[in-house]
MARTORFI-23650 format. One record per residue: residue in three letters; x, y, z of N, C-alpha, C in turn. Coordinates in steps of 0.1 Angstrom, whole numbers, plus 5000, padded with zeros to 4 digits. Atoms other than C-alpha are relative to their C-alpha. Layout:
N
AlaXYZXYZXYZ
...
REM end
This chain:
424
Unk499449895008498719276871501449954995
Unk498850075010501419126847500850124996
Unk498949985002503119426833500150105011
Unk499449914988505219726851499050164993
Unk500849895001503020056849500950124992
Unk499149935011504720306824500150175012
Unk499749934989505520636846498750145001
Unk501149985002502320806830498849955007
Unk501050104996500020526841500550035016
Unk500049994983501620576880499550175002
Unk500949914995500620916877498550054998
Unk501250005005497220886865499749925015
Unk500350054991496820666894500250065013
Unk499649914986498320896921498550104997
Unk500849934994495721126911498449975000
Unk500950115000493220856908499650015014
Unk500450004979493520776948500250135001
Unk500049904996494221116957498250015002
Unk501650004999490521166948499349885008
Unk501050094993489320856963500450045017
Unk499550024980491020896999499450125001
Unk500849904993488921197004498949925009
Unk501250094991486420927015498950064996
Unk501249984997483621137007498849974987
Unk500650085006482320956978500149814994
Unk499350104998482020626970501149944988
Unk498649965008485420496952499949984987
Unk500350065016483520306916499850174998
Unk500249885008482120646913500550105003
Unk498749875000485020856920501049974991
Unk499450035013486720666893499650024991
Unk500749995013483920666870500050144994
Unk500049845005483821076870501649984995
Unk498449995006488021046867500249934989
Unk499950035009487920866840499550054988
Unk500749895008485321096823500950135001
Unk498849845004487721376830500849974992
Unk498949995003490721196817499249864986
Unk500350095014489521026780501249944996
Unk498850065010492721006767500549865007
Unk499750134996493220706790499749854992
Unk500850155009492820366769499549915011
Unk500950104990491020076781500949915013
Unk499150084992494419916796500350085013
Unk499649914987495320226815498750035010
Unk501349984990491920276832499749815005
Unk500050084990492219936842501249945009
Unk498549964988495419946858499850105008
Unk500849924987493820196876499850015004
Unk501250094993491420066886500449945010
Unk499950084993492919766899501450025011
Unk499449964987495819926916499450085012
Unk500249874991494020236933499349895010
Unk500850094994491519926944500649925012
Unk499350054990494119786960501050035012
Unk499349914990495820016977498850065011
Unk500949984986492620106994499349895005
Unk500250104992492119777005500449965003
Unk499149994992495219757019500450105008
Unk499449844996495620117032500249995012
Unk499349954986495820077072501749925000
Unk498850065007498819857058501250094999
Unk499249905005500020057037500950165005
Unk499349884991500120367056500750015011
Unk498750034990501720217084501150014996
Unk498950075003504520057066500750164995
Unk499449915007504820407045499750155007
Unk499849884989504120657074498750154998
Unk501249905004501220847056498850014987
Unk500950055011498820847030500450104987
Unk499449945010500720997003499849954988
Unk500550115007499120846973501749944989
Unk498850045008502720836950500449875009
Unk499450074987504120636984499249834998
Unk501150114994501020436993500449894980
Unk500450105014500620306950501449865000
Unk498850075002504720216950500149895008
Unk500850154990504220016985499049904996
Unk501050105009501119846965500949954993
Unk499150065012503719756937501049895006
Unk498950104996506319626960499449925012
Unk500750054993504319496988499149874997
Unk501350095006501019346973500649924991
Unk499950005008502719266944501349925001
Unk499250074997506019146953501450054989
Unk499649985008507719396930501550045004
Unk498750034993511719376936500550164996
Unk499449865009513719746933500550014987
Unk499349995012515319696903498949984990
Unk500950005010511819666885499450095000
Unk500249884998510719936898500650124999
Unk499649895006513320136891499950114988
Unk500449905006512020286866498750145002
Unk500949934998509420416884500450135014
Unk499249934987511720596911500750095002
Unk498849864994513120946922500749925008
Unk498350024991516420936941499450005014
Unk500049934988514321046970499549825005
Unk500950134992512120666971501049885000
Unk499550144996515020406972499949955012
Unk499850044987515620447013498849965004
Unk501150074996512220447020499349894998
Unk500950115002510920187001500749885002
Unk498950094994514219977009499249985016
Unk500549964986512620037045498849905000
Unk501250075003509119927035499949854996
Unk499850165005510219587016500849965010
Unk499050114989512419487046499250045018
Unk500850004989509719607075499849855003
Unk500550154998508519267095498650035004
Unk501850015003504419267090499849935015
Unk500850094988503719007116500450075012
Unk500149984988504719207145499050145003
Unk501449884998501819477137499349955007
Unk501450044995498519427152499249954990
Unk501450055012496219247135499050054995
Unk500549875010494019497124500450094989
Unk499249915010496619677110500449884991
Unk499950115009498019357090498749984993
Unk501050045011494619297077499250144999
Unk500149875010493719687067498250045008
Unk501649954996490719707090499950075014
Unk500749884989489019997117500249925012
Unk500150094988489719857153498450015001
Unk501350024994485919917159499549884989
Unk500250145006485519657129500749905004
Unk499550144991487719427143499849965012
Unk500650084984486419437179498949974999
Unk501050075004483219347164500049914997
Unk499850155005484219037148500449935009
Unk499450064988485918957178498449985011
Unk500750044993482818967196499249935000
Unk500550065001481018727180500649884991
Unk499550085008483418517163501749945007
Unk498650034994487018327176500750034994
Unk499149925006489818507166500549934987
Unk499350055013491118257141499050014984
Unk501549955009487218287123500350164992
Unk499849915006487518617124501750094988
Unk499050005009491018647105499649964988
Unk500650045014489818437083499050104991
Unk501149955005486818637072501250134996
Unk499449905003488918957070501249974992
Unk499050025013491818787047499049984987
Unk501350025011488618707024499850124993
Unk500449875007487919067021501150084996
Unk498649985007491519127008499549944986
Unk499950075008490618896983499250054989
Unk501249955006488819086951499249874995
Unk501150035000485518946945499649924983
Unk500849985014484218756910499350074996
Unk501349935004481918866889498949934997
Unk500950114999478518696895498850124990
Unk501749975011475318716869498949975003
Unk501550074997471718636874499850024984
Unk501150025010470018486842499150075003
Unk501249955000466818656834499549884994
Unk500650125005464918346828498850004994
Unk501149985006461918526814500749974983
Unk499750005012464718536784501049934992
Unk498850055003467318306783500049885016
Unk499750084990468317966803501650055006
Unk498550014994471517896825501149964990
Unk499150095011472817686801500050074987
Unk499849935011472017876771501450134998
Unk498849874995474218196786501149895002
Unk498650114995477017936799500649964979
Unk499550095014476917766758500750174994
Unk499449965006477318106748501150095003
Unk498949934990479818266773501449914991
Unk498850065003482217926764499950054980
Unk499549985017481418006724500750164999
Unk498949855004483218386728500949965006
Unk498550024993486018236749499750075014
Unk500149964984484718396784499549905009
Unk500050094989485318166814498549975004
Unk501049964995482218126832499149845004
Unk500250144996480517866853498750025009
Unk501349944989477217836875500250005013
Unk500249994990476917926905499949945008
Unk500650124988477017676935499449995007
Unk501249974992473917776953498550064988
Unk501449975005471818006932499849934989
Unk500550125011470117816907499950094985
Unk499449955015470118126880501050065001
Unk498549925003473718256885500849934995
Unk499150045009476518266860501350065009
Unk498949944998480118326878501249994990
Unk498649965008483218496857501350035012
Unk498249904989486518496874500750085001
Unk498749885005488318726854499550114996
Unk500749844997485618996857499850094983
Unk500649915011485019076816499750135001
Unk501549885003483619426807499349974994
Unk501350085005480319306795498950114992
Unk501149915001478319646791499449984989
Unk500050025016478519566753499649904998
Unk500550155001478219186754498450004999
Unk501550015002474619096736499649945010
Unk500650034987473718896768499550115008
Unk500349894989473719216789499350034992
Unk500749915011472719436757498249945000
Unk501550025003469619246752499249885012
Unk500850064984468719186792500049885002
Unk499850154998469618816792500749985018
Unk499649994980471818896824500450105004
Unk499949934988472119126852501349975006
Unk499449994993475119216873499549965017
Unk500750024989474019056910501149895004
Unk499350094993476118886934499049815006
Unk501350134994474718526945499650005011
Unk500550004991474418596976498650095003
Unk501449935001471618866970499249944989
Unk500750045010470218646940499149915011
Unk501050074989469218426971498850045007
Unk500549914989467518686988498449954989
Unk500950055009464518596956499649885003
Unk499750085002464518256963499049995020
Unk499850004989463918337001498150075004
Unk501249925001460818596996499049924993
Unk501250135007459418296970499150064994
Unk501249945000457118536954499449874990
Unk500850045006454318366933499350094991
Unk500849955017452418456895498950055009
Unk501349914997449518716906499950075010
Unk500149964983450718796942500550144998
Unk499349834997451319166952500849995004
Unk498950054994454919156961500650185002
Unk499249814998456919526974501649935001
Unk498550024999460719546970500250105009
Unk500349874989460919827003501350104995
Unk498549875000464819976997500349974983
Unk499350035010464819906960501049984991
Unk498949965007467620096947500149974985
Unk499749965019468820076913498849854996
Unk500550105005466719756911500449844995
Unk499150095005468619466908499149885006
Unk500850084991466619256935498450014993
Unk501150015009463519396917499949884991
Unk499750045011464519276886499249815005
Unk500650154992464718916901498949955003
Unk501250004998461518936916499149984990
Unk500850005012459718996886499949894988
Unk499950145006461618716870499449875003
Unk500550144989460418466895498550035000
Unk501550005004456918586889499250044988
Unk500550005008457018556857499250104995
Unk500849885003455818906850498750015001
Unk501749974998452418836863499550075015
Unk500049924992451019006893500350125002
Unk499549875000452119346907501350005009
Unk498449974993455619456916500150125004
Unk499749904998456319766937501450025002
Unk498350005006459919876931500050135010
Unk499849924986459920146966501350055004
Unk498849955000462620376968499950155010
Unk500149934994463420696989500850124991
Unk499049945013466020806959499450014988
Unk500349985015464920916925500949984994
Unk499250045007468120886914499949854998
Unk499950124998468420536924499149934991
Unk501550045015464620466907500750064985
Unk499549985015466120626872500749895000
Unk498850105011469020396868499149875001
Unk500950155006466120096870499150024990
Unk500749985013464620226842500549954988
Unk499450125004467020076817500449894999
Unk500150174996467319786832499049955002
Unk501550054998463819746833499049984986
Unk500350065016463319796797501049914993
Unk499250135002466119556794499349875002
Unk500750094993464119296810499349954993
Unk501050055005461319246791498550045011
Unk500950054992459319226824499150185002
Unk501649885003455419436824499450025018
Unk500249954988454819426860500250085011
Unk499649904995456919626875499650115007
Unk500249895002456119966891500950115010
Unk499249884988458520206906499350115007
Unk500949884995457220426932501150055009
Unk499249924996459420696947499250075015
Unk500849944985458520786989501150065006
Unk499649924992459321007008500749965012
Unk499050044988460420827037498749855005
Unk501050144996458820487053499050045005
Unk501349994997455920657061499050054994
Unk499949935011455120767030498149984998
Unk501550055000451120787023499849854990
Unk500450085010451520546998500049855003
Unk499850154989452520277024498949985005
Unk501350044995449420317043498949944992
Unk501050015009447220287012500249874997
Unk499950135000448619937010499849935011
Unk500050044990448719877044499549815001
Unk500550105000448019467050499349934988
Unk500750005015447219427014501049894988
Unk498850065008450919267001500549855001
Unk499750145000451618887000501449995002
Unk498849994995455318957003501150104997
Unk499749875000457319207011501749985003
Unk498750015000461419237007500650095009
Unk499249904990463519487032501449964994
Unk498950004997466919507018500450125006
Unk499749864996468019777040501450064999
Unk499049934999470220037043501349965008
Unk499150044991473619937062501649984995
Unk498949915000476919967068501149964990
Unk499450025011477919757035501349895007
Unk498450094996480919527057500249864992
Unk499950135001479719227042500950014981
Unk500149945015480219387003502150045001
Unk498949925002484219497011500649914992
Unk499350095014485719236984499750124990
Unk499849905011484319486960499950135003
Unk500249884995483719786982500850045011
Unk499249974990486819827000500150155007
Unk500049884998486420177005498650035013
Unk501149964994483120137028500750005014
Unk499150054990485620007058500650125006
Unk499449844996486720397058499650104996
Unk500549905002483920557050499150005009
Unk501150004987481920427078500650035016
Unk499950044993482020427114499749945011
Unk501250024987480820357152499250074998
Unk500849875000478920657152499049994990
Unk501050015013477320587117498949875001
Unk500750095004476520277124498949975013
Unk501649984993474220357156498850044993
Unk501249945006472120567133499549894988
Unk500550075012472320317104498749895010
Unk501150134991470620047132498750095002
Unk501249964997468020297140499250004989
Unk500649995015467020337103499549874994
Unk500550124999466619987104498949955004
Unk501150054990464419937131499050054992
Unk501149905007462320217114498949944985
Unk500850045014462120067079499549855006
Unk500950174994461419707091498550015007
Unk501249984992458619827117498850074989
Unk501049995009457020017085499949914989
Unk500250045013457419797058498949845007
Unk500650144994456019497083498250025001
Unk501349965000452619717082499349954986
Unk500549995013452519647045498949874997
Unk500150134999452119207054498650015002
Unk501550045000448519087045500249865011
Unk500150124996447818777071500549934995
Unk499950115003449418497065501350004986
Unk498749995009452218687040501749995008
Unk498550064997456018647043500550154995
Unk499449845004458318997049501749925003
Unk498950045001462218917044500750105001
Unk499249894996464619137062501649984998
Unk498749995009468119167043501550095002
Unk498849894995471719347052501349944991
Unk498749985009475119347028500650005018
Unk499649954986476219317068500649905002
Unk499950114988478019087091499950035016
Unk500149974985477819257121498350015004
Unk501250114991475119117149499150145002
Unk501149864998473719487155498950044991
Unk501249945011472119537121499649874995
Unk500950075002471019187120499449895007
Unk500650064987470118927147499050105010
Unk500449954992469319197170499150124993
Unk500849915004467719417146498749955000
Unk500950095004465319137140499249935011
Unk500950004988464819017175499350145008
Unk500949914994463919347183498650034992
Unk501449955011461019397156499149865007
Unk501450064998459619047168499750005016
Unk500749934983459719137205498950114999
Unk501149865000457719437195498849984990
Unk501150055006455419247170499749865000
Unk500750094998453818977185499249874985
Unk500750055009451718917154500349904985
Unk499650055008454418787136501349885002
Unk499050124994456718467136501149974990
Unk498750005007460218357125500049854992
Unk499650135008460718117094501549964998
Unk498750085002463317857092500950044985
Unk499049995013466017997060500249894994
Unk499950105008467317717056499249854994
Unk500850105007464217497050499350074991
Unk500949935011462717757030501050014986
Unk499249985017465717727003500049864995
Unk499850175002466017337012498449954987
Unk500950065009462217326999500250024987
Unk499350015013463517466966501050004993
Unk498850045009466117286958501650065001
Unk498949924999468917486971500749945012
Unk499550094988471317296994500950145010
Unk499849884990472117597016499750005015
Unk500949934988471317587053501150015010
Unk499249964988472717797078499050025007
Unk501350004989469717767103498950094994
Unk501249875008467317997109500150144990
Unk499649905003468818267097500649964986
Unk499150025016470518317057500950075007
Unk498649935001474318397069501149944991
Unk498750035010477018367041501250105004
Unk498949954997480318467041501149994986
Unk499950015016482718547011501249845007
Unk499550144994485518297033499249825004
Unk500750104999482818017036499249934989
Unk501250015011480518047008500350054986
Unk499349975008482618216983498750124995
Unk500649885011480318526977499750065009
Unk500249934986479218846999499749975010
Unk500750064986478718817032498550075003
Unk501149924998475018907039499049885008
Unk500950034985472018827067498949984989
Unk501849974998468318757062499449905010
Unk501050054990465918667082498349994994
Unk501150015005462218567071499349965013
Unk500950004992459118627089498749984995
Unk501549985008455118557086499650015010
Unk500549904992452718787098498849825001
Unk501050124997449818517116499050054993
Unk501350065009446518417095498850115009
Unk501449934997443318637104500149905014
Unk501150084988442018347128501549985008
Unk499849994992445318367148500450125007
Unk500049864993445618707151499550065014
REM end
C-alpha cells in the first residue's frame, strides 16, 4: 500500500471491519455486500479496503493487544503504523488530538516480549496444536507464512487453451505471471490482477484455484469414460478440473449438500465448455442417491468440510471464526462423509480424502480411523502416485504442503483403493 489513505477512505474502512469483526460471516463476503451498499466507492478505494481491513484481521490478536481493544478506528491506525511502518507525522493527517498518546504508546510498545501467539495473531488452541506435532521453530515458521497474503494461482482449462498459450498472453497485456512449480496446469500472478473481465476468465480459459487443490486432480487421476463423483463439491472448482482431465468423456457427479453452492457452478460450468458434468444436490451423505450408486464409481473425491487453517493467507478471518469446540464436530462430519462416500468405490477404484487443514485431527487420524474400520480398503503412496505423472512432489504417503514450504495452501490428502472382487 504506497499511498496515505485520504480521511474518507479511513472511514469507509472503519466501517468496513466493524462489519467483519462480528465474525459471523465470512470476511470476502462481508465486504462484497459493503461494497454493494457503498457504490460510490471507486476501484482504488475498495481496494484499499480491502487490503487494509485484510490486514488488520490478520493481525488482530496483535493488534488488539498493542491497542487494548478492538476498536476498528484504533485497530486500522495500528495497521498503518505497525504493519506498515507509518511514522506520526504521516499520519497526521489522519488523527484527532485524542490518537497521538496512544498510538505514540503503540509504535514504542516492545512486540517480542508478548507470547508468541499473540506476536503471530493466532488462538492459543491453534497454537497448542502446532506445537503438538511440530518443533517450535516449524511451527513459527508456518504461522509467519500465514501473515503473508497469498498469490493468485490459476488452473488452465486445457479442454481450451495451453499453459503457455495463457502465459504468451498474460506477458502480451503486461500481467506478471509464471507457471506453477508443481501443478503442471497452473498459472501464478503475484500482484493479484482483477481478472473477472479478462477474455481468459471471460471465455473459461482459466479458473481461480490454488495449486495446491489443482493437485488434488492429479491425485484422484480420473480417466476418459470412468464414473468419477466430486463428494463436497461446492461452487465447483475441483469439479471443473476433473472434467478437464477427462476430457469431457465419461460421467461427472458434482455432489453437494448446498444448492447455493451448486448455482454458483453453473456459470462456471458453462464457462468450461465441458458436457459431462452433472450436479446433484443431497440431502446429507446418506442421500438415496448415494445408495443407487453404491460400488459403481471408479473414483471418488472427498474434499471435506474443515476448519479451513491451512487457507488463512487468504482467509484470515477463519482463525476467529472457528474454534475447539467446532472443530470436534467438524472431525465428526468427517468421519461420516468419508465412511459414506467410501460406499460409492467399485473394486479396485481409488477414493481421495482432502482437507484445506493442517491439523493432525482432521487428517492423519481421520483417515487412520476410516481404514481401521474398513478393512476392505488400502492406503496409496501420494507421492508415487504424482511421481508417476510427472510431478516432482513427494511428501510420503500422505499429500502435506504448506504455504512456508511449498509456497501455496497448506492442505492433506490421503488416497485409498478399495480391494479387487477376488481380494475381497
Amino acid at each position: 500500500m504506497s499511498t496515505l489513505p485520504s480521511p474518507a477512505q479511513l472511514r469507509a474502512a472503519e466501517d468496513a471491519l466493524r462489519a467483519i469483526l462480528r465474525f459471523d460471516h465470512p470476511a470476502d463476503a462481508v465486504l462484497r455486500a459493503f461494497f454493494r451498499e457503498h457504490r460510490q466507492l471507486g476501484q482504488r478505494d475498495r481496494a484499499w479496503v480491502a487490503e487494509l481491513t485484510f490486514a488488520v484481521v490478520r493481525h488482530l490478536r496483535l493488534l488488539e493487544t498493542l491497542t487494548g481493544g478492538r476498536e476498528p478506528h484504533r485497530l486500522l491506525l495500528a495497521g498503518l503504523a505497525v504493519l506498515e511502518g507509518r511514522s506520526a507525522r504521516q499520519l497526521d493527517p489522519l488523527l484527532a488530538a485524542s490518537d497521538s498518546e496512544w498510538l505514540a504508546q503503540v509504535r514504542g510498545a516492545d512486540r517480542t516480549s508478548l507470547p508468541l501467539p499473540v506476536q503471530l495473531s493466532l488462538p492459543d488452541w491453534v497454537w497448542e496444536r502446532l506445537l503438538a506435532t511440530r518443533a517450535p521453530a516449524d511451527a513459527v515458521t508456518l504461522a509467519r507464512a500465514w501473515l503473508t497474503p497469498a498469490a493468485l494461482d490459476l488452473r488452465v482449462n486445457t479442454l481450451l487453451a495451453s499453459r503457455e498459450q495463457v502465459l504468451e498472453r498474460f506477458a502480451a497485456d503486461g500481467i506478471e505471471a509464471a507457471a506453477t512449480p508443481f501443478a503442471p496446469t497452473g498459472v501464478r500472478l503475484p500482484d493479484k490482477p482483477a481478472l473477472q473481465h479478462h477474455p481468459l476468465f471471460l471465455e473459461g480459459k482459466v479458473e481461480v484455484q490454488d495449486e495446491a487443490s489443482q493437485l488434488l486432480t492429479w491425485l484422484v487421476a480420473p480417466r476418459r469414460r470412468e464414473m468419477v463423483v466430486d463428494f463436497c463439491a461446492g461452487a465447483g472448482g475441483k469439479t471443473l478440473a476433473l472434467g478437464a482431465a477427462m476430457h469431457s468423456e465419461g460421467r461427472l457427479y458434482a455432489f453437494d449438500t448446498s444448492k447455493a453452492r451448486l448455482a454458483n457452478l453453473a456459470p462456471r460450468l458453462k464457462r468450461s465448455g465441458l458436457s459431462n458434468v452433472h450436479p446433484q444436490h443431497i440431502d446429507s451423505e446418506r442421500d438415496s442417491r448415494i445408495k443407487r450408486l453404491a460400488a459403481k464409481i471408479d473414483r471418488v473425491l472427498v474434499d471435506a468440510p474443515c476448519s479451513g487453517l491451512g487457507t488463512l493467507r487468504r482467509n484470515p478471518d477463519l482463525k476467529w471464526r472457528q474454534s475447539a469446540d467446532g472443530l470436534a464436530q467438524l472431525v465428526a462430519k468427517q468421519k461420516a462423509i468419508l465412511a459414506a462416500a467410501a460406499q460409492l468405490v467399485k473394486p479396485g477404484g481409488r477414493l481421495v480424502y482432502a482437507t484445506c487443514s493442517v491439523l493432525r485431527e482432521e487428517n492423519e487420524d481421520v483417515v487412520a480411523s476410516f481404514l481401521a474400520a474398513h478393512p476392505q480398503f488400502r492406503s496409496l503412496h501420494c507421492g508415487e502416485l504424482l511421481t508417476h505423472q510427472g510431478i516432482a512432489l513427494d511428501t510420503g504417503e500422505h499429500l502435506i504442503v504448506s504455504p512456508d514450504a511449498h509456497g501455496m495452501d497448506g492442505f492433506f490428502a490421503a488416497a485409498v483403493e478399495r480391494n479387487s472382487a477376488q481380494q475381497a
